[in-house]
N, C-alpha and C positions, 0 to 999 in steps of 0.2 A: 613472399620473402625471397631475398636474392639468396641464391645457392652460391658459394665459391669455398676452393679450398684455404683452409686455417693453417698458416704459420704458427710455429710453437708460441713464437709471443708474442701473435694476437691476443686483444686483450677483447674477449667477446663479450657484449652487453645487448643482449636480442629484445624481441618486440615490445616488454610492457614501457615505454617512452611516449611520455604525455609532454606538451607544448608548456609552456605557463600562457599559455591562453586558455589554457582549457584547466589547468589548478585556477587557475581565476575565476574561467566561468562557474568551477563547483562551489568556489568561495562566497560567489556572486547569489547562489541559487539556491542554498543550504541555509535553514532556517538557522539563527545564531542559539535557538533555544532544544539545535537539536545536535550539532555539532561546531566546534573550535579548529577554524583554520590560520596556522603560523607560518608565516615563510619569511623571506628577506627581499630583497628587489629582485625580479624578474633576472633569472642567470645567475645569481649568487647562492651560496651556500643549503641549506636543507628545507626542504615543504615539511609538515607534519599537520596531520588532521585527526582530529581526537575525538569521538562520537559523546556524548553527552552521556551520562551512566543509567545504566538498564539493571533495574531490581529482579534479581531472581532469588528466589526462595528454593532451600536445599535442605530437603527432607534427611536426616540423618537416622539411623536406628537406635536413637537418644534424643533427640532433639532438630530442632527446624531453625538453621543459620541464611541471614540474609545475605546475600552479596550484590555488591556494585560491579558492574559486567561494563568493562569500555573497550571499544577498535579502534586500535591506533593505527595510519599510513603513515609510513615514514618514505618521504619522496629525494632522491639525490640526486644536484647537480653535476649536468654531463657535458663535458665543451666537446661540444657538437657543431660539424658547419652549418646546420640548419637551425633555424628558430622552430621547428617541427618535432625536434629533439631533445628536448632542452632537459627534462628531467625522467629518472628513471624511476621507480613504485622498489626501493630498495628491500621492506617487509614491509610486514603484516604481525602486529602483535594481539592478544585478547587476553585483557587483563581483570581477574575477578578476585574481588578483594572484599572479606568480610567486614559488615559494616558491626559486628561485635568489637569492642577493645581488647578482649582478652586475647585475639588473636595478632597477632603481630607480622606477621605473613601475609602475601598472598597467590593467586598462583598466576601463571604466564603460557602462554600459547603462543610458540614464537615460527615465525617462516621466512628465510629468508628470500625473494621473489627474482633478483635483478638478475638470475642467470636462467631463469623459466622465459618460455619461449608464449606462455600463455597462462591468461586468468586462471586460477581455477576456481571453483563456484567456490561460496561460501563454507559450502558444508566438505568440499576438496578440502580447504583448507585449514577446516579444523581437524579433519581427520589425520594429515599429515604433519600435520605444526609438531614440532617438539615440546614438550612438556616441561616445566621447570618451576618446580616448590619443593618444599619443606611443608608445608601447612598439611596440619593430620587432625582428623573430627575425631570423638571420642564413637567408638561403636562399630569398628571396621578390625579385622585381622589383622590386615596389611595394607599398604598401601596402596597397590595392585588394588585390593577390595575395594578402597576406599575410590578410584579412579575411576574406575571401570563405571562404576554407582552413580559417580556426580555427571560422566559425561551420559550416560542412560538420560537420567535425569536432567540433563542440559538441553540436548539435542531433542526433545518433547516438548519444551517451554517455549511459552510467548516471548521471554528475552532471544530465545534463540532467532525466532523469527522476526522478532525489530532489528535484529542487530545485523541478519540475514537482508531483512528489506534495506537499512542504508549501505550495506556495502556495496547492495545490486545497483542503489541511483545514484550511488557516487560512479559508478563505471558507465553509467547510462549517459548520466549527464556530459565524462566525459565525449564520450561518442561520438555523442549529438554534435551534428557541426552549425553553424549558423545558416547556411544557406539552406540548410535542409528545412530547420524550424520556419526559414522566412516564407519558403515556396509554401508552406502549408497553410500560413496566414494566409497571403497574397495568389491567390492561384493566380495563370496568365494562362 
């Protein structure tokens, strides 16, 4: 990364910046029964990538509530002089919402990314995401108790780890450039 000094108002947007060649190729290569990709024409307006929902079950000290577990990318366009540029990974959300009715809530794990200089792993980013519900299980003191509980409980499950495994191929796949996959076909 180039080093120089920052004028006050500079307006600084660092590494995570994907091409829409590369949100295409994820678009391209992302099974449609496993995740929802939305954008607009190449350069315009917002990408969003929405994972298909992941069943976890949530042992409470009353009762076992299901929830629907989704990751959202939200990607924003950057007028950039490069096509190299073109969009930046704005957040990261993770949204688990009980598949009961009685609840009406649910919760959200929010990060804002666009001024982070780098990835952070999955499990980075749930530890640091912001928290933000209202939704409270019957069987907990507080809701401190009741958090502390579900994320125990979260970070041990198989959802954790599907939801873990596409966040890592969707950054894979960005990556991945074409010349590289073709030299592996093709040796010379």
């Amino acid at each position: 990364m180039e080093c120089r000094l920052l004028k006050p108002k500079d307006n600084v947007l660092l590494v995570l910046k994907f091409s829409a060649k590369q949100l295409d190729r994820v678009e391209r290569q992302l099974d449609p029964a496993v995740a929802h990709f939305k954008h607009t024409r190449a350069g315009l307006g917002l990408a969003h990538l929405e994972t298909e929902p992941v069943l976890f079950a949530f042992k409470t000290p009353v009762t076992e509530i299901q929830l629907s577990v989704t990751l959202n990318f939200n990607f924003r366009f950057v007028t950039a002089g490069s096509d190299e540029a073109d969009y930046l990974l704005h957040d990261l959300n993770l949204r688990c919402e009980p598949l009961e009715i009685e609840y009406d809530d649910y919760m959200t794990y929010w990060q804002r990314l666009e001024l982070e200089n780098r990835l952070p792993s999955f499990e980075g980013f749930f530890k640091k995401a912001h928290y933000n519900s209202d939704l409270a299980f019957a069987g907990y003191q507080s809701s401190q108790d009741f958090l502390k509980d579900f994320e125990q409980q979260f970070v041990t499950s198989n959802a954790f780890k599907q939801i873990e495994t596409l966040y890592n191929w969707v950054f894979k796949i960005m990556e991945e450039t074409p010349d590289r996959k073709k030299s592996r076909r093709n040796p010379s």
